[in-house]
C-alpha positions in Angstrom: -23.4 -34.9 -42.7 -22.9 -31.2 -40.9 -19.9 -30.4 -39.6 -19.1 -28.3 -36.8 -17.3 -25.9 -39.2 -20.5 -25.3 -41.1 -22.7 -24.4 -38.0 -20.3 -21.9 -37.3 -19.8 -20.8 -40.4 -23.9 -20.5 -40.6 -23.6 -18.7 -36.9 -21.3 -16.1 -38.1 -23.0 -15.4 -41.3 -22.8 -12.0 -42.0 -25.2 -11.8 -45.1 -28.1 -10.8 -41.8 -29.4 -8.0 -42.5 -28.8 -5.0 -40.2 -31.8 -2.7 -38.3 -31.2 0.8 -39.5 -30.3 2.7 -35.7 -30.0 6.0 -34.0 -26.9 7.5 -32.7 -28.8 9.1 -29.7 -25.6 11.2 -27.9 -22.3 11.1 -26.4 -21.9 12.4 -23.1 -18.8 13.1 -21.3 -17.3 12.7 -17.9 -14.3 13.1 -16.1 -13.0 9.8 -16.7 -15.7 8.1 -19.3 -17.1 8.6 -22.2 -20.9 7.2 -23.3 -22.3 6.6 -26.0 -25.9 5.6 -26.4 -27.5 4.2 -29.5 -30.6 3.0 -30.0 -33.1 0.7 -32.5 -36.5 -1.3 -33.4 -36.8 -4.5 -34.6 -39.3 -5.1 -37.7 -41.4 -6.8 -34.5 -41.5 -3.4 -32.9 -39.1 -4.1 -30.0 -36.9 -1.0 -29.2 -33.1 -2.3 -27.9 -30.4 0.3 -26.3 -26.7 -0.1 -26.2 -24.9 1.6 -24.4 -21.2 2.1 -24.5 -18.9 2.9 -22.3 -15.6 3.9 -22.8 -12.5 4.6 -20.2 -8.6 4.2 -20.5 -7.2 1.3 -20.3 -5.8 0.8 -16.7 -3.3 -1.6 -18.4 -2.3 -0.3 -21.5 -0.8 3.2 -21.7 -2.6 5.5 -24.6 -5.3 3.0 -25.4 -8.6 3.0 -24.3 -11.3 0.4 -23.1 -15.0 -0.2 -24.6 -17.9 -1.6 -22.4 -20.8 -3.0 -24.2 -24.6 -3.3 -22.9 -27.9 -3.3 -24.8 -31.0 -5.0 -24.5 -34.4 -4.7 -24.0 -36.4 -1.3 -22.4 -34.7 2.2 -20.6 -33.1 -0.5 -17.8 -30.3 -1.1 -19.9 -28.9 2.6 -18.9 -29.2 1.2 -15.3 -27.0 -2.3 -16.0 -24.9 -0.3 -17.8 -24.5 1.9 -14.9 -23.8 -1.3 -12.2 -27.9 -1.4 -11.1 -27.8 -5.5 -10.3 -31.8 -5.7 -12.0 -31.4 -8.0 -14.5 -32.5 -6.4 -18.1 -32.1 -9.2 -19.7 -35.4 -10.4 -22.0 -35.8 -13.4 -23.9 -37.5 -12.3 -26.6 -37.9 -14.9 -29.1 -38.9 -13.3 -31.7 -36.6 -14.7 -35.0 -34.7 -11.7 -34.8 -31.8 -12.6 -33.2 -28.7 -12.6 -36.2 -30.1 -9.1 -37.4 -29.9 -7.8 -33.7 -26.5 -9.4 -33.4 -25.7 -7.5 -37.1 -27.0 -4.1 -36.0 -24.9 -4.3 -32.4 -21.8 -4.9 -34.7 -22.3 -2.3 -36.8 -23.0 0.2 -34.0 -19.8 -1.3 -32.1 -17.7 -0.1 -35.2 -18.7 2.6 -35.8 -18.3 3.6 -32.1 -14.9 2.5 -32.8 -14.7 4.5 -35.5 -15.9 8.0 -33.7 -13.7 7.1 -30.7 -10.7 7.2 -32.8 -11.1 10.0 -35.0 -11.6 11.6 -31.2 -8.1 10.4 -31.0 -9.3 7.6 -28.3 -7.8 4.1 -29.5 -10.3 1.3 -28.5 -8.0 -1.9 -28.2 -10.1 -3.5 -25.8 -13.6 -4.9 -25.5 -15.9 -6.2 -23.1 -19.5 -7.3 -22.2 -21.1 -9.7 -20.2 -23.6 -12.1 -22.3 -26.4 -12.7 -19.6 -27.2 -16.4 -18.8 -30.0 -18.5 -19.2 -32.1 -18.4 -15.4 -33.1 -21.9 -14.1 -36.6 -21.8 -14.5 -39.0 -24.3 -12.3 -39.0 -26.3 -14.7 -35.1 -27.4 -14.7 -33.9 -25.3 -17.5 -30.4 -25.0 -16.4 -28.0 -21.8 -16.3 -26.1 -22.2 -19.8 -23.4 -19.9 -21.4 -24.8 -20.9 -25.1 -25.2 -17.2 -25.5 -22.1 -16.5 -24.8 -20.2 -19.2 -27.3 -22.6 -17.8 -29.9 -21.8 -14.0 -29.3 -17.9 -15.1 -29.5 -18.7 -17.0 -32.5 -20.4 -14.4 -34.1 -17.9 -11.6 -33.0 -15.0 -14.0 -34.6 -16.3 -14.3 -38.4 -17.8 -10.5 -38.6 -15.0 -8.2 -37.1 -12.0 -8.4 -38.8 -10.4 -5.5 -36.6 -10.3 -8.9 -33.7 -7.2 -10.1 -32.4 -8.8 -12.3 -30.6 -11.9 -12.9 -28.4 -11.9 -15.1 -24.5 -14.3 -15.9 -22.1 -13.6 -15.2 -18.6 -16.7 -16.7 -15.9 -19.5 -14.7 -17.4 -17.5 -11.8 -18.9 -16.5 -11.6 -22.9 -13.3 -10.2 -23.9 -11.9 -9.0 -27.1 -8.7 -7.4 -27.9 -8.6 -5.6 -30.9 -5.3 -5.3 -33.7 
């Protein structure tokens, strides 16, 4: 019999392999700092993240981290607040070794932000539903409950991770 614990144990395994990815810039603003990344899959689909970071409006010398990728160039758009939906179902078998690689470029963000003497404490993204389709296929937040799972088991730096409506928050140690 398969427990729950063993699905998510499978959900957040971390033995996935990772995409090798490109640091492709930081570029500095008055009040935000972005950092674009970039990658292929071994299907030939190119993903961008994006992140953003800012101080944290409620914590005094720490600093916030907003997470986009997906899909094709739109993904600087969303990042940006443009309301066309970027987000592609792409069904390809790829999905743990995507979620690996936007980990990996997550830390080491983390990593570059704080040797800049920028503290990232806090974490957020919003995990893009499912759209109803004409067929019925209802608007889900599965994607959601698996990022959460998946950020749980291959972070350790998490203090812990909540779901608020459609966005994902995590607060670091």
């Amino acid at each position: 019999m398969i427990k729950l614990i063993d699905i998510l144990n499978e959900i957040g395994d971390s033995s996935a392999q990772k995409y090798d990815w490109r640091f492709k810039g930081k570029h500095v603003t008055s009040d935000v700092i972005n950092l674009d990344y970039e990658f292929k899959t071994d299907s030939d689909i190119q993903y961008f993240v994006k992140l953003t970071v800012r101080e944290s409006p409620s914590t005094s010398s720490a600093f916030e981290m907003t997470v986009a990728f997906g899909v094709g160039k739109s993904i600087i758009k969303k990042a940006f607040g443009d309301k066309k939906p970027f987000a592609q179902v792409v069904n390809k078998g790829e999905l743990y070794r995507v979620m690996a690689t936007v980990i990996d470029i997550v830390k080491d963000s983390i990593e570059k932000m704080a040797q800049d003497n920028y503290p990232v404490k806090f974490i957020s993204f919003v995990a893009e539903k499912e759209k109803e389709t004409s067929a019925g296929f209802k608007n889900t937040d599965q994607r959601a409950k698996l990022y959460i799972a998946y950020i749980k088991q291959n972070m350790d730096m998490v203090y812990s991770v909540t779901q608020k409506n459609n966005a994902i928050e995590v607060i670091l140690k």
